[in-house]
VOGUDREN-301992 format. One record per residue: residue in one letter; x, y, z of N, C-alpha, C, O in turn. Coordinates in Angstrom, 1 decimal. Each point is the difference from the previous one (the first is absolute). Layout:
REM residues N
{residu->a&n_xx->X&n_yy->Y&n_zz->Z&ca_xx->X&ca_yy->Y&ca_zz->Z&c_xx->X&c_yy->Y&c_zz->Z&o_xx->X&o_yy->Y&o_zz->Z} $
...
This chain:
REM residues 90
{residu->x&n_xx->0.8&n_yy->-1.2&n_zz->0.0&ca_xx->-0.8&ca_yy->1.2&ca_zz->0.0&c_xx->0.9&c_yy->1.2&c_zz->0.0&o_xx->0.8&o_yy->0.3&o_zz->0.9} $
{residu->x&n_xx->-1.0&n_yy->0.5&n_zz->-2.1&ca_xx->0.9&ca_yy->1.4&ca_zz->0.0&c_xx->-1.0&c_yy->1.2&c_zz->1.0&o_xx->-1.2&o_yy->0.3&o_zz->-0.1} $
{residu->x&n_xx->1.8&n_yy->0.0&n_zz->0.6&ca_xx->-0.9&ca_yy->1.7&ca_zz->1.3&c_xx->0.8&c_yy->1.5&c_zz->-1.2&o_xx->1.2&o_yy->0.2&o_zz->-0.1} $
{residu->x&n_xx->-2.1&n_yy->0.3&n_zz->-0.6&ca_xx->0.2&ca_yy->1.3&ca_zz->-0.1&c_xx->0.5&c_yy->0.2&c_zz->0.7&o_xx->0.4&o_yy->-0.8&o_zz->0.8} $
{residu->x&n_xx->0.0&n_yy->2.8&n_zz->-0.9&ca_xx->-0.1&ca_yy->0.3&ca_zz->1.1&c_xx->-1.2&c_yy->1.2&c_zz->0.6&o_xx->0.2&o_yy->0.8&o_zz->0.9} $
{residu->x&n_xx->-1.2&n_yy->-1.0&n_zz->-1.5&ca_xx->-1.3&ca_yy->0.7&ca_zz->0.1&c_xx->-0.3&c_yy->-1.5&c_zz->1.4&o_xx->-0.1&o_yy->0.3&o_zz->1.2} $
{residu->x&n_xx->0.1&n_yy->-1.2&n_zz->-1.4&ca_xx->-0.2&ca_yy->-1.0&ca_zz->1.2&c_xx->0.7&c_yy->0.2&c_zz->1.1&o_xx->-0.6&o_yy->0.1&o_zz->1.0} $
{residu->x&n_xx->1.9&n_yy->0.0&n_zz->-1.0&ca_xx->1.2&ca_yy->0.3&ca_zz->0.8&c_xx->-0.6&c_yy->1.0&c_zz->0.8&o_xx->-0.3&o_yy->-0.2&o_zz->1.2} $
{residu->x&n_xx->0.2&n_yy->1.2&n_zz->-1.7&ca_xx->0.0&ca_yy->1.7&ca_zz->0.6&c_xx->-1.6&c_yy->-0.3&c_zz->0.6&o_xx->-0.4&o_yy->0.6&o_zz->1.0} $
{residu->x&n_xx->-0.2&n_yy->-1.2&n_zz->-1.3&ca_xx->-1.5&ca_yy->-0.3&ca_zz->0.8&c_xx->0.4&c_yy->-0.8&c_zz->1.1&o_xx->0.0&o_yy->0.5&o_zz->1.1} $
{residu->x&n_xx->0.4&n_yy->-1.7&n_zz->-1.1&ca_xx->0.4&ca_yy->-0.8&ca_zz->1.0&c_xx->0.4&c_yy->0.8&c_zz->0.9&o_xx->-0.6&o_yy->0.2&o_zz->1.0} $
{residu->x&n_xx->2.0&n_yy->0.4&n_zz->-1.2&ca_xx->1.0&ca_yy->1.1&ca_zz->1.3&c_xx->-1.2&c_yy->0.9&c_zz->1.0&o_xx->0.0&o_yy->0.3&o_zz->1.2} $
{residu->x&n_xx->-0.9&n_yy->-0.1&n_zz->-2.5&ca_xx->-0.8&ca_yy->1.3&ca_zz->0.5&c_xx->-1.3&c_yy->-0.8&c_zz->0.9&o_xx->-0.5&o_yy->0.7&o_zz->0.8} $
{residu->x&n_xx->0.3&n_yy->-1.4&n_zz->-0.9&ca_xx->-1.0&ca_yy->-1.0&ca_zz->0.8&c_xx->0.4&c_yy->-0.6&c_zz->1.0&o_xx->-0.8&o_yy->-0.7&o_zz->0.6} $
{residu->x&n_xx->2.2&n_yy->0.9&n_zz->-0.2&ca_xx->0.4&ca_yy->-1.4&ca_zz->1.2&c_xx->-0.5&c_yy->0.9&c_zz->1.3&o_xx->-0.3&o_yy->1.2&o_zz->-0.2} $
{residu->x&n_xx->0.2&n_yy->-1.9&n_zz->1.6&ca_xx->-0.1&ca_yy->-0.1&ca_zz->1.0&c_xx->0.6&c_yy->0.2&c_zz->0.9&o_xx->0.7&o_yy->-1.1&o_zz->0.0} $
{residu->x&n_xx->-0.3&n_yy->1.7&n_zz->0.8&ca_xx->0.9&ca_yy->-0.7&ca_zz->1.5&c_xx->-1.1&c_yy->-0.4&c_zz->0.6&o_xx->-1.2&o_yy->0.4&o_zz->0.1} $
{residu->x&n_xx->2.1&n_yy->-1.7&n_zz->0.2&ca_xx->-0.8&ca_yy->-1.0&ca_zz->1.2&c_xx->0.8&c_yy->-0.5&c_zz->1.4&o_xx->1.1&o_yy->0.6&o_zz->0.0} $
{residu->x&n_xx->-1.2&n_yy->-1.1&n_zz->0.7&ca_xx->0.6&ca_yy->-0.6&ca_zz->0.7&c_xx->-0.6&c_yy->-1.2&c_zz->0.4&o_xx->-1.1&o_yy->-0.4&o_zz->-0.5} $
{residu->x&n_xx->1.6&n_yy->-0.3&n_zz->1.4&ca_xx->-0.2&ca_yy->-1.6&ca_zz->0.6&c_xx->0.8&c_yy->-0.4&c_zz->1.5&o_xx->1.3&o_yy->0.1&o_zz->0.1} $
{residu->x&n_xx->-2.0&n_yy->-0.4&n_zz->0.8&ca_xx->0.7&ca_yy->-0.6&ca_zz->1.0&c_xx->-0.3&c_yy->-1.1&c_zz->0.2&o_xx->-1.2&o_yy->-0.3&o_zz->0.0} $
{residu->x&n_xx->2.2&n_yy->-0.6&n_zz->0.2&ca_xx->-0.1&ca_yy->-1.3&ca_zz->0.8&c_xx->-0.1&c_yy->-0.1&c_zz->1.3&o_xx->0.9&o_yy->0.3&o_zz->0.7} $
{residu->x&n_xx->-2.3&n_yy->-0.8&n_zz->-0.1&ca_xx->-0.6&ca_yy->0.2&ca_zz->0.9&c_xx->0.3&c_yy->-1.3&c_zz->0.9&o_xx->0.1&o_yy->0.1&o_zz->1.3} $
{residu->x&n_xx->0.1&n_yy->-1.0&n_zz->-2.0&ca_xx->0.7&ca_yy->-1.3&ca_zz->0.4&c_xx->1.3&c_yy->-0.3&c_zz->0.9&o_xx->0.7&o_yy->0.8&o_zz->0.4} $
{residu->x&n_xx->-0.7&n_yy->-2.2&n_zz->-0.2&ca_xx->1.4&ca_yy->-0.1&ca_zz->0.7&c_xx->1.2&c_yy->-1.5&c_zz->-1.2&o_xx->0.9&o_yy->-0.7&o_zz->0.3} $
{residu->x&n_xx->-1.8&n_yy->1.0&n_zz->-1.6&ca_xx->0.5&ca_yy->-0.9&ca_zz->-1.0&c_xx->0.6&c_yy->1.1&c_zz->-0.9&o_xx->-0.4&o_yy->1.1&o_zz->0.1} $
{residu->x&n_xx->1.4&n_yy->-1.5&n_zz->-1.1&ca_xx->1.2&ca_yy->0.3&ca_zz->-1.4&c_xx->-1.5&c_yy->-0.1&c_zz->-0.7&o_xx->-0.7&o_yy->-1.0&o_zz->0.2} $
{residu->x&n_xx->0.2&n_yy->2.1&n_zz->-1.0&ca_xx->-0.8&ca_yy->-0.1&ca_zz->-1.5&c_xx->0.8&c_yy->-0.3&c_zz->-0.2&o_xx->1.0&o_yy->-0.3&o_zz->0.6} $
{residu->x&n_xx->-1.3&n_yy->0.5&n_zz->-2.6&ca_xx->-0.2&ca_yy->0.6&ca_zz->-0.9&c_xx->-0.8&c_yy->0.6&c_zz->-0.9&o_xx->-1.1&o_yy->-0.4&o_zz->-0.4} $
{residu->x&n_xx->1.6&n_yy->1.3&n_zz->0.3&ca_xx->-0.8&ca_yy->1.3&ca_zz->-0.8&c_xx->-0.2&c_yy->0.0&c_zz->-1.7&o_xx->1.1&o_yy->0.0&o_zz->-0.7} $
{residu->x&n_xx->-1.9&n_yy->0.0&n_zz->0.2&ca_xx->0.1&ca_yy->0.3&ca_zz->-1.7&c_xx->-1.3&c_yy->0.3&c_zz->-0.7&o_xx->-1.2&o_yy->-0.2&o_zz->0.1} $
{residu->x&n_xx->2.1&n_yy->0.9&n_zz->-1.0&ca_xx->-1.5&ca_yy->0.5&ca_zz->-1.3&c_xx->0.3&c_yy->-0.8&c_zz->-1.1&o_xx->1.0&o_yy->0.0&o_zz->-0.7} $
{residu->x&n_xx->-2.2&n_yy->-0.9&n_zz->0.4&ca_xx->0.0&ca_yy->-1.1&ca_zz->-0.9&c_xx->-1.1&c_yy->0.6&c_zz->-1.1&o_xx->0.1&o_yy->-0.5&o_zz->-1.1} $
{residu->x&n_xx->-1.4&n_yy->1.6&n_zz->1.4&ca_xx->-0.6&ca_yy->-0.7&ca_zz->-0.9&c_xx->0.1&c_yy->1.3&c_zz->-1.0&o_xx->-1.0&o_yy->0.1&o_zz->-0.7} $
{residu->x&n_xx->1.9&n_yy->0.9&n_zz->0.6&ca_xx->0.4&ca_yy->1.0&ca_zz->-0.9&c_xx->1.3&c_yy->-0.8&c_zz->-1.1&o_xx->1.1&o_yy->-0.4&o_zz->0.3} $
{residu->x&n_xx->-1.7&n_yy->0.3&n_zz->-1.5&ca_xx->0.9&ca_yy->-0.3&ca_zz->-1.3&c_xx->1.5&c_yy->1.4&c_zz->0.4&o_xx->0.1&o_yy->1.1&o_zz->0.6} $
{residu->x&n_xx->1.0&n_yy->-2.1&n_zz->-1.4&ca_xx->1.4&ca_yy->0.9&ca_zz->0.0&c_xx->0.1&c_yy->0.7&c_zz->1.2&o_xx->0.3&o_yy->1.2&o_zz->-0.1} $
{residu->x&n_xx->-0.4&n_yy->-1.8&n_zz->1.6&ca_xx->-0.2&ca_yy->0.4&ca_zz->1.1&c_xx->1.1&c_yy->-0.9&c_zz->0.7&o_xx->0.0&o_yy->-1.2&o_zz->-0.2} $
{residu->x&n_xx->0.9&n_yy->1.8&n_zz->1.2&ca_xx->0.7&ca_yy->-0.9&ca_zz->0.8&c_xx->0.2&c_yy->0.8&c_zz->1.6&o_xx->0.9&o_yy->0.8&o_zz->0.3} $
{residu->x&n_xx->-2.0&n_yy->-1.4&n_zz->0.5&ca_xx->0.3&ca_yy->0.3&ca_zz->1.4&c_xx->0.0&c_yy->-1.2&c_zz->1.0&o_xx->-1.1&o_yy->-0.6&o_zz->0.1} $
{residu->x&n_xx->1.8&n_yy->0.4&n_zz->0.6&ca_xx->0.5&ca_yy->-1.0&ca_zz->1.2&c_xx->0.7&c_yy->0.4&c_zz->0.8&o_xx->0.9&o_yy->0.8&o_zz->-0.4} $
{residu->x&n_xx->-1.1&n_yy->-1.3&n_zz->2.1&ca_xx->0.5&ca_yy->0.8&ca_zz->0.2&c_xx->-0.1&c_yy->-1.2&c_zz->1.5&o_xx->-1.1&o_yy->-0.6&o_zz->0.2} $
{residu->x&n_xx->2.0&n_yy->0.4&n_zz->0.4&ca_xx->-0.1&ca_yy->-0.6&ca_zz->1.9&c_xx->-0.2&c_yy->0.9&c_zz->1.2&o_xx->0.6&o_yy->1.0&o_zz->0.3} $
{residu->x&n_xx->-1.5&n_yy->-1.4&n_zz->0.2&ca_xx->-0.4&ca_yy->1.3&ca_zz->0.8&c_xx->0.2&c_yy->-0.8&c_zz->1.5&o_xx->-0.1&o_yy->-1.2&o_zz->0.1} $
{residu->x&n_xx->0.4&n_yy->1.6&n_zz->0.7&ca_xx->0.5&ca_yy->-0.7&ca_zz->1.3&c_xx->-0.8&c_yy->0.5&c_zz->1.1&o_xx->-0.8&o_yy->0.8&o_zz->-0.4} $
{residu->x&n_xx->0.7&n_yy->-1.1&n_zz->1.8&ca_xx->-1.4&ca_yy->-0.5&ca_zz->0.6&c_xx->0.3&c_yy->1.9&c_zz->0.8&o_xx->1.0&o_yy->0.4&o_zz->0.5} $
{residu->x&n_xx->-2.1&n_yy->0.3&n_zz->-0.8&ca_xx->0.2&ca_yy->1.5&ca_zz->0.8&c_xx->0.7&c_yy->0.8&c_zz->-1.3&o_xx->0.6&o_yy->1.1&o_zz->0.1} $
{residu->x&n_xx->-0.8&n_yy->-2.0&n_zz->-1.7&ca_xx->1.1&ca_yy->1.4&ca_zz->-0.6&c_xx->-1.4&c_yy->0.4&c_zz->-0.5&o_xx->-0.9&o_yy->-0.8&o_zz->0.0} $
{residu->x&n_xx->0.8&n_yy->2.3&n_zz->-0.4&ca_xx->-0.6&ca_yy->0.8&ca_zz->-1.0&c_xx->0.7&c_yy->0.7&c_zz->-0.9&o_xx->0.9&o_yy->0.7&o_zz->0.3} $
{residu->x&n_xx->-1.4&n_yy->-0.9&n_zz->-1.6&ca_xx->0.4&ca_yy->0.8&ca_zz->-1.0&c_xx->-0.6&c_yy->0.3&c_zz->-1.2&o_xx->-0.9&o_yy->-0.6&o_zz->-0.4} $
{residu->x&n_xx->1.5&n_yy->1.6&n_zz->-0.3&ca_xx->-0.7&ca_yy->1.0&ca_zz->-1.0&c_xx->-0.1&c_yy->-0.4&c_zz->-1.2&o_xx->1.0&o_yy->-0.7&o_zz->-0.1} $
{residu->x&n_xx->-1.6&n_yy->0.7&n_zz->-1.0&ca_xx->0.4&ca_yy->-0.2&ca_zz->-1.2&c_xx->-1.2&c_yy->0.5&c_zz->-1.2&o_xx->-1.2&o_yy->-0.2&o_zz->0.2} $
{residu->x&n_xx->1.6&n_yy->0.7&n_zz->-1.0&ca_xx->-1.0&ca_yy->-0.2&ca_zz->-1.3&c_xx->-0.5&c_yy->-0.7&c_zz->-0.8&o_xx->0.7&o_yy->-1.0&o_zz->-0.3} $
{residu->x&n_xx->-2.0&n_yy->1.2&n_zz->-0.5&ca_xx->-0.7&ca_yy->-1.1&ca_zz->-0.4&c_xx->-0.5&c_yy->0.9&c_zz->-0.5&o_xx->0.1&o_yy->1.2&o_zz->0.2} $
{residu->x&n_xx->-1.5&n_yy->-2.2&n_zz->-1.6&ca_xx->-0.7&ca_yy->0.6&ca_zz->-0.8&c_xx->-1.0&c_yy->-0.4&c_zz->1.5&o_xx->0.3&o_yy->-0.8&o_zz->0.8} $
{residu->x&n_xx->-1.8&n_yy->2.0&n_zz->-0.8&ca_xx->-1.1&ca_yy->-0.7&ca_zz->0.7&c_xx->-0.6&c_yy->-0.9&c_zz->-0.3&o_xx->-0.8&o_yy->-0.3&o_zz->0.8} $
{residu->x&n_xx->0.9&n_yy->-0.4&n_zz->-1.8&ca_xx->-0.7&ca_yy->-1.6&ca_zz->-0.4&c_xx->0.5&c_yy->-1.0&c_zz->0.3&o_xx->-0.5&o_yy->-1.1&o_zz->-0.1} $
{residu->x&n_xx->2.3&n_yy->1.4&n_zz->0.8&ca_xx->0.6&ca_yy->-1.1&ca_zz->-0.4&c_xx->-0.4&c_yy->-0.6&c_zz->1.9&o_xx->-0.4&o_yy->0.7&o_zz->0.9} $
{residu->x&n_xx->0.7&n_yy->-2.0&n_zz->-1.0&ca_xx->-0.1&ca_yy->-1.1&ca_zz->1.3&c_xx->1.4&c_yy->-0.2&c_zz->0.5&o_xx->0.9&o_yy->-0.5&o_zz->-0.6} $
{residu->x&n_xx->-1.0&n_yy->1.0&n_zz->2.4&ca_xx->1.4&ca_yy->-0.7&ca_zz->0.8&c_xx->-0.8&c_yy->-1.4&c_zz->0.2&o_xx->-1.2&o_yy->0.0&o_zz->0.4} $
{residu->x&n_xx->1.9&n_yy->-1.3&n_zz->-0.8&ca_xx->0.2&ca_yy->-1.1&ca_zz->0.8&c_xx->0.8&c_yy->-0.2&c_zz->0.7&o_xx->1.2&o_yy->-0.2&o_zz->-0.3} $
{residu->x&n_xx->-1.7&n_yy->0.1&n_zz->1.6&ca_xx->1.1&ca_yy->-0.5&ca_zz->1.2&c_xx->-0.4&c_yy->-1.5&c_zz->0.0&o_xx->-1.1&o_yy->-0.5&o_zz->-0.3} $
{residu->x&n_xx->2.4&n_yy->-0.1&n_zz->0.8&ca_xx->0.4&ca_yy->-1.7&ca_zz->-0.1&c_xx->0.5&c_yy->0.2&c_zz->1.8&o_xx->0.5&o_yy->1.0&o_zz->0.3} $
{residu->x&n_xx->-0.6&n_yy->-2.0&n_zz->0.7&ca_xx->1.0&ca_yy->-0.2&ca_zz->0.9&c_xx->-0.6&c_yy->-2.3&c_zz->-0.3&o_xx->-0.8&o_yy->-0.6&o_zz->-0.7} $
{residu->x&n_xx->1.5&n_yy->0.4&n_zz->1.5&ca_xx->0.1&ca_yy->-1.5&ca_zz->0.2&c_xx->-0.8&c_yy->-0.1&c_zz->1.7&o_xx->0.3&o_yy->0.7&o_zz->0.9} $
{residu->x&n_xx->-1.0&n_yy->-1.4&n_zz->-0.9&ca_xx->-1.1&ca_yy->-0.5&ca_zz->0.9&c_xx->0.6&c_yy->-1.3&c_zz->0.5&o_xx->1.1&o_yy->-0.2&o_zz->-0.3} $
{residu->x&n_xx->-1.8&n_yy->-0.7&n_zz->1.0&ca_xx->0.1&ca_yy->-1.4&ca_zz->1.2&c_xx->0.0&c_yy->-0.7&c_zz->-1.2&o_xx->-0.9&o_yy->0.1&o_zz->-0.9} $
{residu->x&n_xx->1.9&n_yy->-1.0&n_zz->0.8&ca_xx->0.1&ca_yy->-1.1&ca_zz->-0.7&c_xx->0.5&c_yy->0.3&c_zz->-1.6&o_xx->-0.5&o_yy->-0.6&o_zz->-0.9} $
{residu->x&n_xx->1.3&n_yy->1.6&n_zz->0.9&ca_xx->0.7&ca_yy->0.4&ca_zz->-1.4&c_xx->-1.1&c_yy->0.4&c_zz->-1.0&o_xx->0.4&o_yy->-0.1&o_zz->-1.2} $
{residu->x&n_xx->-1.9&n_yy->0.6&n_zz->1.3&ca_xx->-0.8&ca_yy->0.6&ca_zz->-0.5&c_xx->0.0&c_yy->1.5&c_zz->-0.1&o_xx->-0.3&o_yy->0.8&o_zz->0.9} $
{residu->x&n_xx->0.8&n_yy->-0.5&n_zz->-2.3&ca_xx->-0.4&ca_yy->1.2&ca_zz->-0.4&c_xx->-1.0&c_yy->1.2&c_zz->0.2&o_xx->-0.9&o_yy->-0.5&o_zz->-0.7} $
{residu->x&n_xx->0.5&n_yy->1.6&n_zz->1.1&ca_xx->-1.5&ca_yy->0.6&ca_zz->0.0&c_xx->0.7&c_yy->1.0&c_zz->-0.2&o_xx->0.9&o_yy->0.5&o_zz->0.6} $
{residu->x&n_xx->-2.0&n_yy->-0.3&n_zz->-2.1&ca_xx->0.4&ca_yy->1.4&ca_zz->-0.3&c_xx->-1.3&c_yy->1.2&c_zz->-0.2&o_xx->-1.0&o_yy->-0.4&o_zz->-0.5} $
{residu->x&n_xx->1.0&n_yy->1.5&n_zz->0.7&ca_xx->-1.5&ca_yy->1.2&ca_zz->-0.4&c_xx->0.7&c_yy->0.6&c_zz->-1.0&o_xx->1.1&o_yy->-0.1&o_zz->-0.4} $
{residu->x&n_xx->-2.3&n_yy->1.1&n_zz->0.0&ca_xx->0.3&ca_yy->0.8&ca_zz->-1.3&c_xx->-0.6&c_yy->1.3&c_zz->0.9&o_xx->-0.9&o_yy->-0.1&o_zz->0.8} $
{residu->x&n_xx->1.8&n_yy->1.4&n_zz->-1.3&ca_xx->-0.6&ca_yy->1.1&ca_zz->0.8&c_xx->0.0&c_yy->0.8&c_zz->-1.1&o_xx->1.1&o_yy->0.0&o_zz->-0.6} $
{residu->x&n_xx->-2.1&n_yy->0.9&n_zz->0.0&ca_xx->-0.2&ca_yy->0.8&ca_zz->-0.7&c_xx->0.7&c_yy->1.3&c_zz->0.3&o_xx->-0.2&o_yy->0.6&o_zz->1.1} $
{residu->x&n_xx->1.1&n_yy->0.0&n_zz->-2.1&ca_xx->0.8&ca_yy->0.6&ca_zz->0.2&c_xx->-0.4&c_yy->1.7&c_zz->0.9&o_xx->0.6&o_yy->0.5&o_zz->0.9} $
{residu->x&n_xx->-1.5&n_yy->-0.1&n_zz->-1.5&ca_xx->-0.4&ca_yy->0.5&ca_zz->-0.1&c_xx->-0.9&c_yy->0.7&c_zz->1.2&o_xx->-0.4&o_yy->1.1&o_zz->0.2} $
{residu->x&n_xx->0.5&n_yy->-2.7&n_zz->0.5&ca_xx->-0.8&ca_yy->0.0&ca_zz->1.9&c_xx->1.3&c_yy->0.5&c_zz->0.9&o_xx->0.0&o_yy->0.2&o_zz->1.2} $
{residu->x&n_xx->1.2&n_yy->-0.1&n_zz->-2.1&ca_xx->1.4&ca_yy->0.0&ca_zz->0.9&c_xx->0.7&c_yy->1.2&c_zz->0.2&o_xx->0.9&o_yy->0.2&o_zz->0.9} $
{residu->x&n_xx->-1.4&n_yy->1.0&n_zz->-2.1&ca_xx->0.2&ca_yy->1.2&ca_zz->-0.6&c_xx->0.0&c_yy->1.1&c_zz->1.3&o_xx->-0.8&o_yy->0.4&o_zz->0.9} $
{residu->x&n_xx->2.2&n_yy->-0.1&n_zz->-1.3&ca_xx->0.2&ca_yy->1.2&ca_zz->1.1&c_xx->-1.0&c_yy->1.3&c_zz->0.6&o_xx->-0.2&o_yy->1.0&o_zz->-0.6} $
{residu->x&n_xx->-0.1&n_yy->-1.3&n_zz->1.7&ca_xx->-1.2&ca_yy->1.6&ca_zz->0.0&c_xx->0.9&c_yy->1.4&c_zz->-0.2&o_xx->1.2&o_yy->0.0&o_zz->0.4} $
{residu->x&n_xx->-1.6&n_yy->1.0&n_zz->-1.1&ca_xx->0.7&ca_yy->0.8&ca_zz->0.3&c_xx->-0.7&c_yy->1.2&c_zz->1.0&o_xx->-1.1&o_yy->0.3&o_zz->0.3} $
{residu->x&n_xx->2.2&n_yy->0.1&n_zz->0.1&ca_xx->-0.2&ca_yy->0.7&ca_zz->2.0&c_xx->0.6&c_yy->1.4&c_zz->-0.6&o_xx->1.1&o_yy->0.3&o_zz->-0.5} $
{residu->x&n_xx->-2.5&n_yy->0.3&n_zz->0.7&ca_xx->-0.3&ca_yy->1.4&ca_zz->-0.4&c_xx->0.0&c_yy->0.5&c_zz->1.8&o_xx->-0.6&o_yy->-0.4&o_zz->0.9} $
{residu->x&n_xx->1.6&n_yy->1.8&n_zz->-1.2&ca_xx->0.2&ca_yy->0.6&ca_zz->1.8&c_xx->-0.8&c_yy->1.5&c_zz->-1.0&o_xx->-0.1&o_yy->0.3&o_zz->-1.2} $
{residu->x&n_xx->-0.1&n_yy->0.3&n_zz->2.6&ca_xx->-0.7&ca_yy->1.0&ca_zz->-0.5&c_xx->1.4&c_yy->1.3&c_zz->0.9&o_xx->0.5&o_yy->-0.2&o_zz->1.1} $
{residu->x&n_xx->-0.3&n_yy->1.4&n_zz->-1.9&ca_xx->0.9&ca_yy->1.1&ca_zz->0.2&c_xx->-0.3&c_yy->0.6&c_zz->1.3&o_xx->0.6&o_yy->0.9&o_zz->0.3} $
């Protein structure tokens, strides 16, 4: 798939800040799987938070390992994750 760059310059201009904490006392992993020509992963450790950009459509799946070498993983809409921004008044 070739991206213009009329796509490009839309994409930049559409991304997000979001963030994510691991609320856990388990190693995720973090990723955006379901955006084409997209690469985000990322290990997130038990008490880390952190920042990152994203289109609003795209899905964090977090992975940790469960009782008995069983995988469980959620999908978080990116978009649910998206930085508030904190307006102070003069």
């Amino acid at each position: 798939m070739n991206l213009t760059l009329k796509q490009v310059t839309y994409e930049r201009d559409t991304r997000i800040l979001c963030w994510y904490l691991n609320t856990t006392n388990q190693v995720q992993i973090a990723r955006i799987t379901n955006i084409p020509n997209w690469y985000f992963e990322r290990t997130v450790f038990p008490g880390e938070r952190f920042l990152f950009e994203a289109l609003p459509s795209a899905q964090l799946e977090v992975c940790r390992s469960v009782e008995k070498g069983a995988i469980v993983c959620e999908r978080i809409l990116c978009d649910r994750l998206r930085v508030e921004e904190l307006i102070t008044a003069d």
